[in-house]
C-alpha positions, 0 to 999 in steps of 0.5 A: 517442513510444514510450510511445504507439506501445506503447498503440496497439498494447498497450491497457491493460485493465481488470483485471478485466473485461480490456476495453480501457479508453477515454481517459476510464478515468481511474482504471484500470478502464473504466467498467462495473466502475467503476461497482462498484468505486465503490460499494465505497470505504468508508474505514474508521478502524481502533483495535485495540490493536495499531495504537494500542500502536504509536504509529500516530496513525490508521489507515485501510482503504480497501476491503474485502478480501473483496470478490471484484473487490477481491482481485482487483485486488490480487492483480493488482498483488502478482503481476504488478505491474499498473499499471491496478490500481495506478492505480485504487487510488492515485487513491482513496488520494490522494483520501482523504489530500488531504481528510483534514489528518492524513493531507495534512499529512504530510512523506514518503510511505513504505512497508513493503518485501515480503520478499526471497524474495517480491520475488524471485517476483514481481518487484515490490515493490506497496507501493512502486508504491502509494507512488510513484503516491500520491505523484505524486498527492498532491505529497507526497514518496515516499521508503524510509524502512524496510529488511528484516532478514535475508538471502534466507532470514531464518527467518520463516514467511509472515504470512498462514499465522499467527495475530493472536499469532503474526504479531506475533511473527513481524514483531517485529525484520524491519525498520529505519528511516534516520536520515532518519525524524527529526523528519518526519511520515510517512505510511505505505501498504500494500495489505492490513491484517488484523491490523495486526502488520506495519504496527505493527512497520514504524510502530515503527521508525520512531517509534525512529528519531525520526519525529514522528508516522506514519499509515497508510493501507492499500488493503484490509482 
């Protein structure tokens, strides 16, 4: 009752083109930008040294990045923790994973947790809200697997500031995974690939911790 009393009086928009969206906006953009949007969905298969030293059984990059309503739409969801953004990438993600056996046929969803200082900003952790829609989505269970090392302040410059070398480096050691990854097929899930260090790393500890195989899907690199 008061979810609906909330959605009449505060429609969602889109976040792109902020116009209210209709019932039949599904996937969390009205149907203008989605026309756009759709054209953009390009799941792409990545092998890069670093992604197959890791022991990542496949890898996935759904949408391009450097697409301008794309980084958008991102942003969005990392800044403000937008759930029409969420949505609309989560229900390409679960299409993708849904047709795809080595991506279906994992166990446990999880994801590589923001750092402390960045929650802190902003509030929300996107990665989790990706995990939990594609979760709800795809049937398969969403469960945090990997912690953070380090306290509030842990030492480690931004990723996005560094180098393909210096970013491996910087990531080695920021994470850990629960006993609970033993034995289970996972299927790992972020929003931005670039050079792959972080979601290498985060897939590392994992396979140390006894899983038995891990896939990533990123939304956008």
């Amino acid at each position: 009752m008061l979810n609906s009393l909330l959605s009449l009086l505060f429609p969602p928009i889109c976040p792109i083109c902020s116009m209210p969206l209709l019932p039949e906006d599904t996937r969390g953009v009205c149907a203008s930008c989605m026309t756009e949007l759709a054209a953009l969905y390009s799941p792409k298969l990545i092998s890069s040294r670093i992604i197959s030293d890791a022991g990542i059984c496949r890898a996935t990059v759904l949408f391009p990045y450097r697409d301008a309503k794309i980084k958008k739409m991102i942003f969005a969801a990392k800044t403000r923790g937008s759930r029409t953004a969420v949505r609309f990438f989560a229900s390409y993600a679960a299409d993708g994973i849904l047709s795809e056996k080595v991506f279906s046929s994992a166990q446990i969803i999880t994801y590589a947790p923001r750092r402390k200082s960045a929650l802190y900003k902003s509030g929300n952790d996107q990665a989790f809200l990706y995990a939990k829609d594609i979760s709800t989505l795809t049937g398969i269970p969403c469960s945090r697997l990997i912690s953070r090392t380090g306290g509030f302040f842990d030492g480690r410059r931004e990723q996005k500031t560094l180098g393909q070398a210096e970013r491996a480096k910087n990531v080695r050691g920021s994470f850990r995974a629960s006993p609970d990854a033993s034995g289970k097929r996972i299927l790992l899930i972020d929003d931005v690939m670039t050079t792959g260090s972080t979601l290498s790393e985060a897939a590392r500890v994992l396979l140390a911790s006894g899983a038995a195989s891990v896939c990533v899907i990123a939304i956008s690199g």
